[in-house]
C-alpha atoms as one frame of an Amber mdcrd trajectory, in Angstrom:
protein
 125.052  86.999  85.994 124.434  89.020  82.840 127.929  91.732  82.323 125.576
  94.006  80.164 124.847  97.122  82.861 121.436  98.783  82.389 120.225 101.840
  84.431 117.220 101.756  86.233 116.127 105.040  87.815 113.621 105.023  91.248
 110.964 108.462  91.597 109.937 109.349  94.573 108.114 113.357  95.437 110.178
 115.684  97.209 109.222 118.086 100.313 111.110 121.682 100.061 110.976 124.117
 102.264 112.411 127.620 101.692 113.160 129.971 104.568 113.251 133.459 102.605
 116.210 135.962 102.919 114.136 138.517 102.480 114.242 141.248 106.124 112.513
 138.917 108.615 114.638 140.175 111.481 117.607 138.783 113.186 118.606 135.746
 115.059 116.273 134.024 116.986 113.375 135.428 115.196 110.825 133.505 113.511
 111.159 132.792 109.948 108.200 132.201 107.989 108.939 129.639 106.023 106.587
 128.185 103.121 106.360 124.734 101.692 107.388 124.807  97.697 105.092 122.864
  94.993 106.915 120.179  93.071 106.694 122.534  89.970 108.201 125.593  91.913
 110.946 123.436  93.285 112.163 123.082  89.279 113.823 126.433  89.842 116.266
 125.211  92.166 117.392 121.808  90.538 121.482 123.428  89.648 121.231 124.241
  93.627 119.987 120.909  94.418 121.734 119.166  92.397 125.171 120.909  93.515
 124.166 120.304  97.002 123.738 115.885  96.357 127.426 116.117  95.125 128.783
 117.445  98.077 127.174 115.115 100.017 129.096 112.226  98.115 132.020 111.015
  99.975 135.543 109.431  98.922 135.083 106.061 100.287 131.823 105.270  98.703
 133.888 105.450  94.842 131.591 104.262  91.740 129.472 102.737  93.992 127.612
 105.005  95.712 124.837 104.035  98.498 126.030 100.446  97.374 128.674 100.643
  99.852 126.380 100.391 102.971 124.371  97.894 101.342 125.362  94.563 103.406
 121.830  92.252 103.453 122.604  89.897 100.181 125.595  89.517  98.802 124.607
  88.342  95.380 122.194  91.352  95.239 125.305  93.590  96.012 126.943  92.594
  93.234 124.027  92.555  90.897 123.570  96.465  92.018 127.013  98.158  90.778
 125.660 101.521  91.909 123.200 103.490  93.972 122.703 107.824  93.588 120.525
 110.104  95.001 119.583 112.500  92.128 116.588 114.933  91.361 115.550 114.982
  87.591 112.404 117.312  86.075 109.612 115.185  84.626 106.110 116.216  83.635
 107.040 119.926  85.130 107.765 118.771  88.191 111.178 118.010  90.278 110.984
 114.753  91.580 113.669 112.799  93.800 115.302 109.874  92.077 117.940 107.252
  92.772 119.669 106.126  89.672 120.801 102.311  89.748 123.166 100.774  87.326
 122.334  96.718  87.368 123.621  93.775  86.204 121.123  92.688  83.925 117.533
  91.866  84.878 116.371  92.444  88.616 113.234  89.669  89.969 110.424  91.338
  91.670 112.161  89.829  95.051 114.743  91.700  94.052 113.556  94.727  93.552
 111.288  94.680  96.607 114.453  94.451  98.454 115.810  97.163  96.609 113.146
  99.748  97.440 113.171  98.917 100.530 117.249  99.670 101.012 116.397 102.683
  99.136 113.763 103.764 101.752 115.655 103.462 104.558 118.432 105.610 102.962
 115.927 108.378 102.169 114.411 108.045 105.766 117.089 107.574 107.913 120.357
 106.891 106.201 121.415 109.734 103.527 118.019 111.252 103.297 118.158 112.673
 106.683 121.460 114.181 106.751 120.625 115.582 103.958 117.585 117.472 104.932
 118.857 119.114 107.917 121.847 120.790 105.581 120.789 123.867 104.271 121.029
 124.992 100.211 121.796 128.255  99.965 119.684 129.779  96.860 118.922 133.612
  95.373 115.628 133.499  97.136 117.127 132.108 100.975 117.885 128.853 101.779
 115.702 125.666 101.239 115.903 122.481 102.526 115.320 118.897 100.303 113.545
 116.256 101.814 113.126 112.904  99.889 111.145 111.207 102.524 108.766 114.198
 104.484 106.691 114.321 101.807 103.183 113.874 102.940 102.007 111.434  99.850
 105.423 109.413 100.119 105.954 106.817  97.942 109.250 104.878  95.525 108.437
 103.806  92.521 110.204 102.790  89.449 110.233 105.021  86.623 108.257 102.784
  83.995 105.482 102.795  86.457 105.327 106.058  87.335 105.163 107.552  83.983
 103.011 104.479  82.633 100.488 105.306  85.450 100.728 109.032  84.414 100.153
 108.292  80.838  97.043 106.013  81.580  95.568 109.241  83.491  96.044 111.742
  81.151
């Protein structure tokens, strides 16, 4: 196994909602909420990005997601770390997960990568960390990495490879 660490980063949309603090009445009442455009969401990235950190916890160290990660052994040690991030590309704010890797990763690999990495959007860290709210100027919004309606996880060099074939 190669010692030199590379970082590979994994883009995926986000789904934000905002509830506005602007006089909708009390408790109980119901709060119109709206659904924010990936370019609108930009806005909130310090918010967002303060929010992921508090979600990180003490026992999961350098590591990260890595931690939970128990299917292959060799792969867990090929994968240093795992982070849930959100970075602004092409005007948008996208979810990411930032891996640091020992060397090269196959295309098995990687498959079984993405597929870790989905099931921690969808039902590992991703859904606790929906249901918290993050408090912003404008009311509080909540960050979904997985309820977007055009889901998908791809690796950066595709995603902006594809994008740069379209344009």
């Amino acid at each position: 196994m190669s010692n030199i660490k590379q970082t590979l980063k994994f883009f995926s949309p986000l789904s934000i909602t905002v509830y506005p603090s602007h006089g909708y009445g009390g408790c109980g009442t119901d709060v119109l909420s709206e659904e924010l455009s990936p370019s609108e969401a930009v806005q909130y990235m310090d918010e967002i990005l303060a929010a992921i950190e508090k979600e990180k916890l003490p026992s999961e160290g350098d590591r990260g997601l890595m931690v939970y990660f128990y299917d292959d052994q060799a792969l867990s040690e090929k994968i240093y770390s795992l982070h849930p991030t959100v970075e602004e590309w092409n005007g948008k704010l996208w979810g990411v997960m930032v891996a640091e890797v020992y060397g090269e990763l196959t295309k098995a690999e990687t498959a079984k990568l993405l597929d870790y990495i989905t099931g921690q959007l969808s039902d590992g860290w991703g859904e606790g960390f929906e249901q918290r709210p993050i408090k912003t100027n404008d009311g509080e919004i909540f960050v979904s990495y997985w309820n977007s309606k055009d889901f998908f996880i791809k690796p950066e060099q595709e995603l902006k490879q594809g994008a740069e074939a379209r344009s």
